[in-house]
PDB file of N, CA, C and O in Angstrom, chain B, residues numbered from 101:
ATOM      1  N   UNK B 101      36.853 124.665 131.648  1.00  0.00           N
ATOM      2  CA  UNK B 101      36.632 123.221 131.596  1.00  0.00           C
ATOM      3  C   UNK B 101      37.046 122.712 130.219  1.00  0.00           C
ATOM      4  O   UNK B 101      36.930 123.442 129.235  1.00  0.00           O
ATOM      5  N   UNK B 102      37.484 121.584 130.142  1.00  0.00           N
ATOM      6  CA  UNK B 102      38.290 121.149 129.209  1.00  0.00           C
ATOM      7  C   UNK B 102      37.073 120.207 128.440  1.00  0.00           C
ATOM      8  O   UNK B 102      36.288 119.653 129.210  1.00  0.00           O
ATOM      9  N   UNK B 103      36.898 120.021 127.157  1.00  0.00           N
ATOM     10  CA  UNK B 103      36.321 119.427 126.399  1.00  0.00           C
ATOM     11  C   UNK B 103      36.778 117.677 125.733  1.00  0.00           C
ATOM     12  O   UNK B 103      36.799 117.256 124.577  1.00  0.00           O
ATOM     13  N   UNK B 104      37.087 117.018 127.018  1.00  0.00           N
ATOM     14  CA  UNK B 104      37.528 116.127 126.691  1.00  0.00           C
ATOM     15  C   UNK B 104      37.175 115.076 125.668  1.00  0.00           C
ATOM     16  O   UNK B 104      35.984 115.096 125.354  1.00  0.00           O
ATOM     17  N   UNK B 105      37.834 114.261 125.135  1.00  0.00           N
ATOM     18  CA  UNK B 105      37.063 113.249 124.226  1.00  0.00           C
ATOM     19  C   UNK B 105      37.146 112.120 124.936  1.00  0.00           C
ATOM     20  O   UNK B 105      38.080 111.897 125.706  1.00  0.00           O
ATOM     21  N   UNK B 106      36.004 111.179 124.694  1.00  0.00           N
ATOM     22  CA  UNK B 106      35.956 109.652 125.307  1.00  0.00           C
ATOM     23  C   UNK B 106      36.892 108.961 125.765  1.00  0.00           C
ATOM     24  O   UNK B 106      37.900 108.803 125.076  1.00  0.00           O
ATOM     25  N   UNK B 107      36.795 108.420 126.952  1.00  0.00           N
ATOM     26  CA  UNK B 107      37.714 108.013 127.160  1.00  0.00           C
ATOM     27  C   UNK B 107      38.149 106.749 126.245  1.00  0.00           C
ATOM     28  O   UNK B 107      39.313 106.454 125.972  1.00  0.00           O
ATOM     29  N   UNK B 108      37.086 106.120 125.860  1.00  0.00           N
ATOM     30  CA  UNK B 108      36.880 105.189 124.372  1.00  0.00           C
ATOM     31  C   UNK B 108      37.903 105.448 123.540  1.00  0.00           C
ATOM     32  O   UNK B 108      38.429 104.609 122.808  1.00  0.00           O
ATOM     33  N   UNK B 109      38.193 106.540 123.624  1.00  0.00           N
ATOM     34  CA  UNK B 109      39.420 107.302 122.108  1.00  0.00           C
ATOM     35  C   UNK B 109      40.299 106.457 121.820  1.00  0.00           C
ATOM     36  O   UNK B 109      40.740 105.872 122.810  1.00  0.00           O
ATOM     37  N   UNK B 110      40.950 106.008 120.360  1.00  0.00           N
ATOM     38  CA  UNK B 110      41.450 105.222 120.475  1.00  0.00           C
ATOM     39  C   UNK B 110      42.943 105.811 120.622  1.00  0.00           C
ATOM     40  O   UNK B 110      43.837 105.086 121.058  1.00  0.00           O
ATOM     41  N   UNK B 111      43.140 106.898 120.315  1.00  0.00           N
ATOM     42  CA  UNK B 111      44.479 108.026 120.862  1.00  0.00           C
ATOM     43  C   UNK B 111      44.282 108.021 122.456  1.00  0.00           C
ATOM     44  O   UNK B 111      45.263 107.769 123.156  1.00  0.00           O
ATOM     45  N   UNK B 112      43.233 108.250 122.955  1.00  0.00           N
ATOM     46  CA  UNK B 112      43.766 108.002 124.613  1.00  0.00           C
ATOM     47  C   UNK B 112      44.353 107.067 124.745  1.00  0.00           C
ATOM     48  O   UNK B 112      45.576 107.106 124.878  1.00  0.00           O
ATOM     49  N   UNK B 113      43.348 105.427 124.751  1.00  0.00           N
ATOM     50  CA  UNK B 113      43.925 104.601 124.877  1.00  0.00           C
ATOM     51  C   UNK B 113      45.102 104.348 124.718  1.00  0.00           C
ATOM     52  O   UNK B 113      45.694 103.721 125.596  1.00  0.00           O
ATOM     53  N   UNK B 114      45.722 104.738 123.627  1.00  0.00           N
ATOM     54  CA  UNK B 114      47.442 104.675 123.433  1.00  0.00           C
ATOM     55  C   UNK B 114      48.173 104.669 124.403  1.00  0.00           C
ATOM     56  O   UNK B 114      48.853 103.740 124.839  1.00  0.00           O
ATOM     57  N   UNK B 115      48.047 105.841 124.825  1.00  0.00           N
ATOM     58  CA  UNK B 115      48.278 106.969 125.991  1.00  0.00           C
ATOM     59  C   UNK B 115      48.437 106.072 127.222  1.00  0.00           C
ATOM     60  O   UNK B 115      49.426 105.914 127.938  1.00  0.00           O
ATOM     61  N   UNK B 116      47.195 105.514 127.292  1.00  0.00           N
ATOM     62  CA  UNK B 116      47.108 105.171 128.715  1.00  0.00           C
ATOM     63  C   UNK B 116      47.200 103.885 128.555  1.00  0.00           C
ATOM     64  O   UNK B 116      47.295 103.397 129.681  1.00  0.00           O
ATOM     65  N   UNK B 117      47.220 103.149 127.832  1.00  0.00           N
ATOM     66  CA  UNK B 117      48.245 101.669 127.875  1.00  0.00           C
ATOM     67  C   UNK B 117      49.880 101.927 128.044  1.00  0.00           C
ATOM     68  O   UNK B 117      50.507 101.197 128.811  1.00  0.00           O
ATOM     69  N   UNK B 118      50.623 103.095 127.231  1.00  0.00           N
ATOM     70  CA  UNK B 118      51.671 103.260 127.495  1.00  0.00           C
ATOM     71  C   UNK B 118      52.146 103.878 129.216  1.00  0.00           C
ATOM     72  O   UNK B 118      53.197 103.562 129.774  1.00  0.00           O
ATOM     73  N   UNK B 119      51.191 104.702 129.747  1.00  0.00           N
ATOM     74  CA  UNK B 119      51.311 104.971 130.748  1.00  0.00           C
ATOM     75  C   UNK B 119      51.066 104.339 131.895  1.00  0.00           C
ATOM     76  O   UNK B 119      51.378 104.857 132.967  1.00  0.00           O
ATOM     77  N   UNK B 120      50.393 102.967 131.806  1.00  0.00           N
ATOM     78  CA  UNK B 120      50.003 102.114 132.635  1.00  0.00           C
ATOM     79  C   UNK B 120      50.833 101.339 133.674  1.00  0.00           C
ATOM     80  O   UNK B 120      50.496 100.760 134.706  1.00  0.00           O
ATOM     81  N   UNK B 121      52.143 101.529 133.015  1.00  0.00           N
ATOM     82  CA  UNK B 121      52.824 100.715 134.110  1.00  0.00           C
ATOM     83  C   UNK B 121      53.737 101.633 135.174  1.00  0.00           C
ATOM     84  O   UNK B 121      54.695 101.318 135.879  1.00  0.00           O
ATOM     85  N   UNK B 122      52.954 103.040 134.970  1.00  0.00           N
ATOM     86  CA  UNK B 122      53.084 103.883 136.340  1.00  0.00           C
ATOM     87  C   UNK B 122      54.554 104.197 136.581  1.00  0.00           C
ATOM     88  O   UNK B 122      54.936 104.678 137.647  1.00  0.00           O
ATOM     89  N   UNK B 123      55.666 103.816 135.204  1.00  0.00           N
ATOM     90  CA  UNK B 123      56.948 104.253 135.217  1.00  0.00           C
ATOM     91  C   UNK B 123      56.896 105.921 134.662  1.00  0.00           C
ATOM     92  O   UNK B 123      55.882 106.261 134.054  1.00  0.00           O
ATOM     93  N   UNK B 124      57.735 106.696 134.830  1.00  0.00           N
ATOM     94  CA  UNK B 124      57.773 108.009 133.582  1.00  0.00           C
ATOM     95  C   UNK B 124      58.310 107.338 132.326  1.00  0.00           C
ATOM     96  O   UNK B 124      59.147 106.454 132.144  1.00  0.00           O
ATOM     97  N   UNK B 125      57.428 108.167 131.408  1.00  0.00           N
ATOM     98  CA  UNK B 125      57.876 108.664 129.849  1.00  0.00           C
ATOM     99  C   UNK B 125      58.092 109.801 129.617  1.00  0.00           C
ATOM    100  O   UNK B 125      57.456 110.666 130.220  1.00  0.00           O
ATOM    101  N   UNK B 126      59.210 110.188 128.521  1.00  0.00           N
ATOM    102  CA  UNK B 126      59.064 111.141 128.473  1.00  0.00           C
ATOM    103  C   UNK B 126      58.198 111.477 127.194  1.00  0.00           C
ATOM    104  O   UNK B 126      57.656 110.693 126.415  1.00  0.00           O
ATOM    105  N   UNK B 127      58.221 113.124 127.192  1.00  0.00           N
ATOM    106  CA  UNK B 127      57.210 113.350 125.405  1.00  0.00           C
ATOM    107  C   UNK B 127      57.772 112.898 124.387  1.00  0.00           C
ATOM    108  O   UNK B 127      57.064 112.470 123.475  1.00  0.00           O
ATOM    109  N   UNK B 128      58.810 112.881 124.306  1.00  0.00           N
ATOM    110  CA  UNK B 128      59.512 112.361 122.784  1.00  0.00           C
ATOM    111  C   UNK B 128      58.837 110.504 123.109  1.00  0.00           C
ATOM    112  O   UNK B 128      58.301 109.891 122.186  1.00  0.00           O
ATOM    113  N   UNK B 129      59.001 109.871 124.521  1.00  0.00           N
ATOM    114  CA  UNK B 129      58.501 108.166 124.404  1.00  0.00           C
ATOM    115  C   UNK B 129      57.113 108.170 124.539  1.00  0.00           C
ATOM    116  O   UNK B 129      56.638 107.051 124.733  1.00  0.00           O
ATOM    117  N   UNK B 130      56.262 109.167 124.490  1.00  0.00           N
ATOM    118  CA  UNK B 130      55.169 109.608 124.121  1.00  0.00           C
ATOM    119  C   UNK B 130      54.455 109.398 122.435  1.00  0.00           C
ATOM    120  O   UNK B 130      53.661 108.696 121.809  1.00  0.00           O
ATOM    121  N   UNK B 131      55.083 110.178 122.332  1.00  0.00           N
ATOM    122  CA  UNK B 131      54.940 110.976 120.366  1.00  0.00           C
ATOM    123  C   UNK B 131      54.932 109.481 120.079  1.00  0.00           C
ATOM    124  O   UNK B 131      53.933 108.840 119.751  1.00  0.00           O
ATOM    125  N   UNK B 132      56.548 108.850 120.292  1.00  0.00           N
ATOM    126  CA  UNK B 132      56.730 107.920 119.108  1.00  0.00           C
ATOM    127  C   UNK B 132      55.859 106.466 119.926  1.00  0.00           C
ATOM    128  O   UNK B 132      55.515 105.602 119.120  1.00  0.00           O
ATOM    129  N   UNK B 133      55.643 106.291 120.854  1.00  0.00           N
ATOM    130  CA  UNK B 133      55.180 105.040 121.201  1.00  0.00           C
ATOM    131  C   UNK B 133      53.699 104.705 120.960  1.00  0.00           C
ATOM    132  O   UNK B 133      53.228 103.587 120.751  1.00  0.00           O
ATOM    133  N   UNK B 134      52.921 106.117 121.041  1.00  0.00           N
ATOM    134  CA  UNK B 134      51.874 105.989 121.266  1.00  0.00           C
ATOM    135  C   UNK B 134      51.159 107.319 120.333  1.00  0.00           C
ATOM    136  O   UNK B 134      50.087 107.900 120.163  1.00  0.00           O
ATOM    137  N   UNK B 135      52.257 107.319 119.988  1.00  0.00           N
ATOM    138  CA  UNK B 135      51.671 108.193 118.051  1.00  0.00           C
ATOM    139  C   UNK B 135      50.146 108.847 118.578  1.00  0.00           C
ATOM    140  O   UNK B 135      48.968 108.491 118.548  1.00  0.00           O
ATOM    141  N   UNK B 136      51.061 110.211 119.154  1.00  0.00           N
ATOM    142  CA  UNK B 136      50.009 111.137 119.309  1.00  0.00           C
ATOM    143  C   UNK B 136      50.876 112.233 119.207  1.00  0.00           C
ATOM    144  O   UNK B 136      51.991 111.971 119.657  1.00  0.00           O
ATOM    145  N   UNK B 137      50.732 113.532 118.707  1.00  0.00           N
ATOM    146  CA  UNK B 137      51.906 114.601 118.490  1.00  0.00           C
ATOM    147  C   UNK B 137      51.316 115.887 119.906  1.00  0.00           C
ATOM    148  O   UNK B 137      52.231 116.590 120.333  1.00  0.00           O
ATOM    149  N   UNK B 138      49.949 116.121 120.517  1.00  0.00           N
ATOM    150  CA  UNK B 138      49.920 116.477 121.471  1.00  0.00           C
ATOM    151  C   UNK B 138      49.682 116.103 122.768  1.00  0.00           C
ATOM    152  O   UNK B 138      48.563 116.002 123.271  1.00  0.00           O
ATOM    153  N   UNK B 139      50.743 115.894 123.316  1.00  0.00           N
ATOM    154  CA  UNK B 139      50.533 115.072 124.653  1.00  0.00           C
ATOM    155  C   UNK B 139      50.520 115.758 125.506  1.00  0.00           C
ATOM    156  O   UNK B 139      51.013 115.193 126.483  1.00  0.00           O
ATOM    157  N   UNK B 140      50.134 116.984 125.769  1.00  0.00           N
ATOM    158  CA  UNK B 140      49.853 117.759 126.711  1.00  0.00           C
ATOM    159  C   UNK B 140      48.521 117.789 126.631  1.00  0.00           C
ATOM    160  O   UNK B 140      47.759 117.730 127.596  1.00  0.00           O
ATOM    161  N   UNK B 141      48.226 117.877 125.535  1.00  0.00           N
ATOM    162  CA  UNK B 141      46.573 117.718 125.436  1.00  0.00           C
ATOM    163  C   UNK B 141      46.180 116.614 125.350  1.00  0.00           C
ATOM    164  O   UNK B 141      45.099 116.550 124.764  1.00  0.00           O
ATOM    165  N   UNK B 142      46.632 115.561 125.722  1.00  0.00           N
ATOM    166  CA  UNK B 142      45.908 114.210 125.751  1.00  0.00           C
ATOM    167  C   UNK B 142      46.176 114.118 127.280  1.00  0.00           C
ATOM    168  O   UNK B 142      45.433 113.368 127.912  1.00  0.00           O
ATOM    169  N   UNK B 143      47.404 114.967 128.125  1.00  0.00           N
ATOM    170  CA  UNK B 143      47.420 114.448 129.712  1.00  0.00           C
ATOM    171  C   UNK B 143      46.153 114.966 129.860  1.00  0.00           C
ATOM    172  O   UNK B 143      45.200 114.240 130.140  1.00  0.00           O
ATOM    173  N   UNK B 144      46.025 116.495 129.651  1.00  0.00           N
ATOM    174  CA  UNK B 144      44.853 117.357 130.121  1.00  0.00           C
ATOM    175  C   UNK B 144      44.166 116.263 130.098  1.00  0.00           C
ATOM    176  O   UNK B 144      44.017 115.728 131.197  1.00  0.00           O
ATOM    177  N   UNK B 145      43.541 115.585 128.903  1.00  0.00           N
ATOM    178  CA  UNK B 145      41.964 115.251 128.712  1.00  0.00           C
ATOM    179  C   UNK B 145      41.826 113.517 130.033  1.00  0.00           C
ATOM    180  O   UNK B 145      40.958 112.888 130.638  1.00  0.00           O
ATOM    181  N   UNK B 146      43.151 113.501 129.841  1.00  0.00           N
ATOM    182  CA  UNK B 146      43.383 112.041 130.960  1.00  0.00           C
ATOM    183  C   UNK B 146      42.872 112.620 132.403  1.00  0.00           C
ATOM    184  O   UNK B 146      42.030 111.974 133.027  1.00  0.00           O
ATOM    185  N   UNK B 147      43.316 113.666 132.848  1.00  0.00           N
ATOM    186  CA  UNK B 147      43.256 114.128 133.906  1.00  0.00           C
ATOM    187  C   UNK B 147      41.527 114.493 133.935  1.00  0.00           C
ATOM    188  O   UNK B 147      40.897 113.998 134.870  1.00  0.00           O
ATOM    189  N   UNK B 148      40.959 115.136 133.176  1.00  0.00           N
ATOM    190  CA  UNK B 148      39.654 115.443 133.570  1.00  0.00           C
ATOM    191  C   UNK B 148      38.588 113.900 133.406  1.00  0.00           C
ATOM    192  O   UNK B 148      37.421 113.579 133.633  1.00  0.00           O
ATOM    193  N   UNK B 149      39.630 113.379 132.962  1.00  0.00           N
ATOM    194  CA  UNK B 149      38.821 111.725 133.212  1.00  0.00           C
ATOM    195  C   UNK B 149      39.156 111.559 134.427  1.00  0.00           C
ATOM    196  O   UNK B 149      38.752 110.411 134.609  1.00  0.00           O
ATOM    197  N   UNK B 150      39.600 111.884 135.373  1.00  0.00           N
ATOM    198  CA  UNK B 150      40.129 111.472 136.773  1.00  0.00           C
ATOM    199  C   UNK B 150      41.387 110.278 136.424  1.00  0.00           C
ATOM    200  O   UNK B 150      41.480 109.146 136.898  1.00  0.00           O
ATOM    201  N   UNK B 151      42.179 110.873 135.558  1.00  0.00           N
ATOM    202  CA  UNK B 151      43.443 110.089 135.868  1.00  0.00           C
ATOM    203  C   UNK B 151      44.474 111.142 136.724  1.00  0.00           C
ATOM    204  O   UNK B 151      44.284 112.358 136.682  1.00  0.00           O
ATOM    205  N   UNK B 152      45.520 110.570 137.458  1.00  0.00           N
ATOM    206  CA  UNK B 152      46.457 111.312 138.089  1.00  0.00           C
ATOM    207  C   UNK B 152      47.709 111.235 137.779  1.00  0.00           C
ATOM    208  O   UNK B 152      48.442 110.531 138.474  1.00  0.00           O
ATOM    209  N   UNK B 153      48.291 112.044 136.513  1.00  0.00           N
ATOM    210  CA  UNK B 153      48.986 112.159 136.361  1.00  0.00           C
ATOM    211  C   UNK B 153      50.394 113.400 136.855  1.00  0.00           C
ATOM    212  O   UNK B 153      50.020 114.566 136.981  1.00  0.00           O
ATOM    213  N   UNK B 154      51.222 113.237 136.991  1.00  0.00           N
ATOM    214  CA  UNK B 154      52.622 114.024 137.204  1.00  0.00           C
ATOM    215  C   UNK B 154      53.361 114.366 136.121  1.00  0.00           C
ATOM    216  O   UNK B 154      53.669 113.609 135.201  1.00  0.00           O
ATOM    217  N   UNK B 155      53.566 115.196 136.205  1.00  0.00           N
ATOM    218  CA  UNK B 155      54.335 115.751 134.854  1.00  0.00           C
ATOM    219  C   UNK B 155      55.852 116.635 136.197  1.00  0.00           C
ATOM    220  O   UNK B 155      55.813 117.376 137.179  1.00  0.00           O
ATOM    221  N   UNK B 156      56.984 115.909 135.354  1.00  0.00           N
ATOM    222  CA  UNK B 156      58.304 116.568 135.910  1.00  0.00           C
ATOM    223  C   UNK B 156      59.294 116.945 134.895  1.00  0.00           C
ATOM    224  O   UNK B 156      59.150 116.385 133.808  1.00  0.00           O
ATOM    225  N   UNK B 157      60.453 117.928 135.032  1.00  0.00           N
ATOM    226  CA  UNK B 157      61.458 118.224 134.220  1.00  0.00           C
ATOM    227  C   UNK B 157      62.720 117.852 134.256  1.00  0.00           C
ATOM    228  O   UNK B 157      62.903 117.180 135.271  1.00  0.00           O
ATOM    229  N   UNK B 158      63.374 117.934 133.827  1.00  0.00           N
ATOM    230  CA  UNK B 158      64.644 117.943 133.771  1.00  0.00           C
ATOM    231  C   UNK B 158      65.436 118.601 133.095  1.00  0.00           C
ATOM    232  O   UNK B 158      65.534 118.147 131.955  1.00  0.00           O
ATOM    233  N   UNK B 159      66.480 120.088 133.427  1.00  0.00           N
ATOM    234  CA  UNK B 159      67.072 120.666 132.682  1.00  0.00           C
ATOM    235  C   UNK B 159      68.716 119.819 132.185  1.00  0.00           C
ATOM    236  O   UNK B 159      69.714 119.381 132.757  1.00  0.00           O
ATOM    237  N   UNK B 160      68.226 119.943 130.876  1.00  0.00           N
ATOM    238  CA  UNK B 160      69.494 119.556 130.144  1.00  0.00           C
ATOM    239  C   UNK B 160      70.294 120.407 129.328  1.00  0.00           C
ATOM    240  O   UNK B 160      69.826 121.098 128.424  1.00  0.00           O
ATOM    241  N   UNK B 161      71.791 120.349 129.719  1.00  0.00           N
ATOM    242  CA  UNK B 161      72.957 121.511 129.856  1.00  0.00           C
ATOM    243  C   UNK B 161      72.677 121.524 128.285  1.00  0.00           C
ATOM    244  O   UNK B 161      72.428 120.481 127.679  1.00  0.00           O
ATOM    245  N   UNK B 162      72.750 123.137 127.483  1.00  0.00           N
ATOM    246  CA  UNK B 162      72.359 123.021 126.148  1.00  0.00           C
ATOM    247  C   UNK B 162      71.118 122.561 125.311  1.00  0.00           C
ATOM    248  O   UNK B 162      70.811 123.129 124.262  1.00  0.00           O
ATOM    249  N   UNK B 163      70.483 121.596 125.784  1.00  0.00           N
ATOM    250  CA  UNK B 163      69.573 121.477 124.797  1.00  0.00           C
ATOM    251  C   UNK B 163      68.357 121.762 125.787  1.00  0.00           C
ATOM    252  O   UNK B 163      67.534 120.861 125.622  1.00  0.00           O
ATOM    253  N   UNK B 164      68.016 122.483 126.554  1.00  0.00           N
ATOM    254  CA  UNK B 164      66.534 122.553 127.265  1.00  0.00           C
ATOM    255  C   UNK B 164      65.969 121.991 127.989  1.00  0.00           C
ATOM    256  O   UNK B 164      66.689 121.129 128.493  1.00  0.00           O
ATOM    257  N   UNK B 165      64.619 121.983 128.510  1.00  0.00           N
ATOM    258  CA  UNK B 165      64.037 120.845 129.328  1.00  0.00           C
ATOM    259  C   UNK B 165      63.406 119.785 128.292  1.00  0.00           C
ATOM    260  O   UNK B 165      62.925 119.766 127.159  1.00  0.00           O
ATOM    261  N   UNK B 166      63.744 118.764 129.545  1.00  0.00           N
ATOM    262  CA  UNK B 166      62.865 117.495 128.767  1.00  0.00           C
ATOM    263  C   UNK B 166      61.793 116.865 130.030  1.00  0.00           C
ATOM    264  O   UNK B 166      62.197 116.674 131.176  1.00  0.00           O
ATOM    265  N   UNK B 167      60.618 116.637 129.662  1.00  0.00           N
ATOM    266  CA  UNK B 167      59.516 116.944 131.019  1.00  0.00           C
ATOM    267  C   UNK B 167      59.189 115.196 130.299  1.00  0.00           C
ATOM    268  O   UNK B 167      59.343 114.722 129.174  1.00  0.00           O
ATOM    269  N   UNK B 168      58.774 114.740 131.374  1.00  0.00           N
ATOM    270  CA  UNK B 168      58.117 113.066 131.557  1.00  0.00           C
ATOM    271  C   UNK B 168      56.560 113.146 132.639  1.00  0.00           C
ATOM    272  O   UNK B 168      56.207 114.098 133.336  1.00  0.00           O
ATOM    273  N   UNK B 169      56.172 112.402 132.539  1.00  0.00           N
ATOM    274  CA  UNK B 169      55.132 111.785 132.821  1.00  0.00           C
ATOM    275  C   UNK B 169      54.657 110.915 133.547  1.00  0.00           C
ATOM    276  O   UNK B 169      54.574 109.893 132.866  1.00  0.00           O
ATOM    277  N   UNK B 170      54.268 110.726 134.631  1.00  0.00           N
ATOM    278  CA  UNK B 170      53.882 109.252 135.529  1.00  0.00           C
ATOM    279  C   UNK B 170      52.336 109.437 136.068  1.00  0.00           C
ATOM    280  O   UNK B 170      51.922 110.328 136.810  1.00  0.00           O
ATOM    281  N   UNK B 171      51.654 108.423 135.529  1.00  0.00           N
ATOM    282  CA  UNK B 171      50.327 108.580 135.627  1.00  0.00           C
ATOM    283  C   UNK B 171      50.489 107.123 137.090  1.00  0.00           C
ATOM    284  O   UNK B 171      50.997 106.017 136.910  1.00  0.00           O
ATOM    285  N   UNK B 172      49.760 107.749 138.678  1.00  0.00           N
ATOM    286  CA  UNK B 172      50.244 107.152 139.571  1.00  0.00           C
ATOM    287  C   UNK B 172      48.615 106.486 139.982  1.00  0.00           C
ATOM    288  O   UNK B 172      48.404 105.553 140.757  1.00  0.00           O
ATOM    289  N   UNK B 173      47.586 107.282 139.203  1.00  0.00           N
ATOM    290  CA  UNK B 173      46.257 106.727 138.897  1.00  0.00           C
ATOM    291  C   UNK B 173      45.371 106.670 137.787  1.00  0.00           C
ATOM    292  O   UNK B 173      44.890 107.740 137.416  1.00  0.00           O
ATOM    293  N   UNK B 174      45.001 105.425 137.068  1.00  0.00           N
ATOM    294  CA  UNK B 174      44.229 105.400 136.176  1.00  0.00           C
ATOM    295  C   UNK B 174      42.755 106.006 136.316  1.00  0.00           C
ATOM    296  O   UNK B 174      42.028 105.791 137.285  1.00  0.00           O
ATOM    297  N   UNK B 175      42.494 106.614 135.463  1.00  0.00           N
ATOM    298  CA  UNK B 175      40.850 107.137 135.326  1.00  0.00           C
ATOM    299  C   UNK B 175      39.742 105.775 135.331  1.00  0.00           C
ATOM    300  O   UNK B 175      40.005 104.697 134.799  1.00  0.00           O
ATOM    301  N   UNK B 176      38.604 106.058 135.972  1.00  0.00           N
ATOM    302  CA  UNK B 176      37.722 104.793 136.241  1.00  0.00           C
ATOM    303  C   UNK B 176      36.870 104.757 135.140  1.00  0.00           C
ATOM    304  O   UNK B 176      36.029 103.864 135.039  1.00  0.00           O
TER     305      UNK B 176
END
């Protein structure tokens, strides 16, 4: 079980104002929009708030994957 912080946080919030309009971001429009450097650990803590988020990839020729985000339900 994950030790989430408030949903109050003002780093969630970031998060989930940027994610609100239920388009994908990716982590890099993550980091810089909503100035948080772990966003895997801020989906986690979204998700055990009962948000529903998706996380997808995309392999790119040479430089690696680049994975995005679509939160398709907000936490209550």
């Amino acid at each position: 079980m994950i030790r989430a912080a408030a949903l109050t946080s003002k780093r969630l919030q970031r998060v989930l104002q940027l994610l609100a309009d239920g388009r994908p971001h990716t982590t890099r429009d993550i980091v810089r929009k909503a100035r948080v450097m772990a966003v895997n650990a801020c989906i986690s803590e979204l998700r055990a708030h009962g948000a529903e988020i998706s996380c997808s990839q995309q392999v790119i020729e040479g430089k690696g994957r680049r994975f995005s985000y679509t939160m398709t339900k907000a936490p209550e």
